[in-house]
NUDO-146647 format. One record per residue (C-alpha): residue number from 1; residue in three letters; x, y negated, z. Coordinates in pm, 1 decimal, m for minus. Example, Ala and Ser with C-alpha at 12.3 -4.5 7.8 and 13.67 -1.06 7.14 Angstrom:
BEGIN
i = 1, aa = ALA, u = 1230.0, v = 450.0, w = 780.0
i = 2, aa = SER, u = 1367.0, v = 106.0, w = 714.0
REM end
This chain:
BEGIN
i = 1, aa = UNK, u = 106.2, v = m3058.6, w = m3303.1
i = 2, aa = UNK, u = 412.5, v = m2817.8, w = m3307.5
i = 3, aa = UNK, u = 563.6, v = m2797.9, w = m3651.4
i = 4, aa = UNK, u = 430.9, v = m2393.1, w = m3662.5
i = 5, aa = UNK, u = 100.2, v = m2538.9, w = m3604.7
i = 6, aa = UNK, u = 108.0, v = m2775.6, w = m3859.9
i = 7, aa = UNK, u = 220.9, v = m2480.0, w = m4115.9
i = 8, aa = UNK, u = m85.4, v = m2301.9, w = m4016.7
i = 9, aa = UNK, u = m341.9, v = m2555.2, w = m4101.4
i = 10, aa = UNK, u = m156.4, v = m2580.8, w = m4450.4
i = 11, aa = UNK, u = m172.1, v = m2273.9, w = m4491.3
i = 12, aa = UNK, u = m558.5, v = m2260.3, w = m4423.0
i = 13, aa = UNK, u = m617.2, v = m2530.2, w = m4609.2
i = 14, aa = UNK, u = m448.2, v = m2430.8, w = m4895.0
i = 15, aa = UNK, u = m637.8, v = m2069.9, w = m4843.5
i = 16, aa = UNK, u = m989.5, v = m2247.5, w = m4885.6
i = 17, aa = UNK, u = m860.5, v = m2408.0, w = m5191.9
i = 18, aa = UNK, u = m790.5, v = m2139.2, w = m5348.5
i = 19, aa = UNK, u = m1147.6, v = m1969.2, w = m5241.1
i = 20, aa = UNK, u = m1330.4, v = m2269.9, w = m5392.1
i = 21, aa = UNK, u = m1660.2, v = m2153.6, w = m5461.9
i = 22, aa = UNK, u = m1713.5, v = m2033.2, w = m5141.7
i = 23, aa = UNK, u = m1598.0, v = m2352.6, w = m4984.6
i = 24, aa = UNK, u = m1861.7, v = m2531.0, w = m5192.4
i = 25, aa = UNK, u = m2109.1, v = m2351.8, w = m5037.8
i = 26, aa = UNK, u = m2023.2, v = m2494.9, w = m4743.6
i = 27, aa = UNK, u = m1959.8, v = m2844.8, w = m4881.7
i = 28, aa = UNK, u = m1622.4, v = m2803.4, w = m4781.1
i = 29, aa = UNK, u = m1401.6, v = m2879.9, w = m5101.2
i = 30, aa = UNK, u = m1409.3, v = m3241.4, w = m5088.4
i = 31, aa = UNK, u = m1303.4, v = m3283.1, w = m4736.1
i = 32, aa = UNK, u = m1037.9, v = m2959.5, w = m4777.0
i = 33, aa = UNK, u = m871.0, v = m3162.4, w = m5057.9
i = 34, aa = UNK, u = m847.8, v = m3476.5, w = m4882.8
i = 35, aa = UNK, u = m717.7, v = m3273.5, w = m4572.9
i = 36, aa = UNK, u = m454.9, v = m3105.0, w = m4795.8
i = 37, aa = UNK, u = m332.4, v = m3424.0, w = m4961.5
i = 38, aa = UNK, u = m305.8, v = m3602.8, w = m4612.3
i = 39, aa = UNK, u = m121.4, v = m3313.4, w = m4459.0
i = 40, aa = UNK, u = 156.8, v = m3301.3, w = m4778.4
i = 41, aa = UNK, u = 196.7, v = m3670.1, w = m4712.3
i = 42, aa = UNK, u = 267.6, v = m3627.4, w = m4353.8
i = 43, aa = UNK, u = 501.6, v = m3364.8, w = m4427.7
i = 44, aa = UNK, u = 689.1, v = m3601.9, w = m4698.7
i = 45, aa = UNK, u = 728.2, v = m3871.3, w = m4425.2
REM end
């Protein structure tokens, strides 16, 4: 995954946070927040 890529999933993810309620429509909220938290922790390493 090219670093440009990686900024685009963050940026996605972080996108569906902020549209919560529709993501919990989906049953997407837990998952998006464990994908977000994973993807800042890469980025710190």
């Amino acid at each position: 995954m090219t670093p440009t890529e990686r900024i685009s999933v963050i940026e996605m993810l972080e996108l569906m946070e902020k549209h919560k309620d529709f993501a919990k429509k989906l049953g997407l909220v837990d998952s998006t927040k464990i994908a977000i938290d994973e993807r800042k922790q890469i980025i710190r390493d």
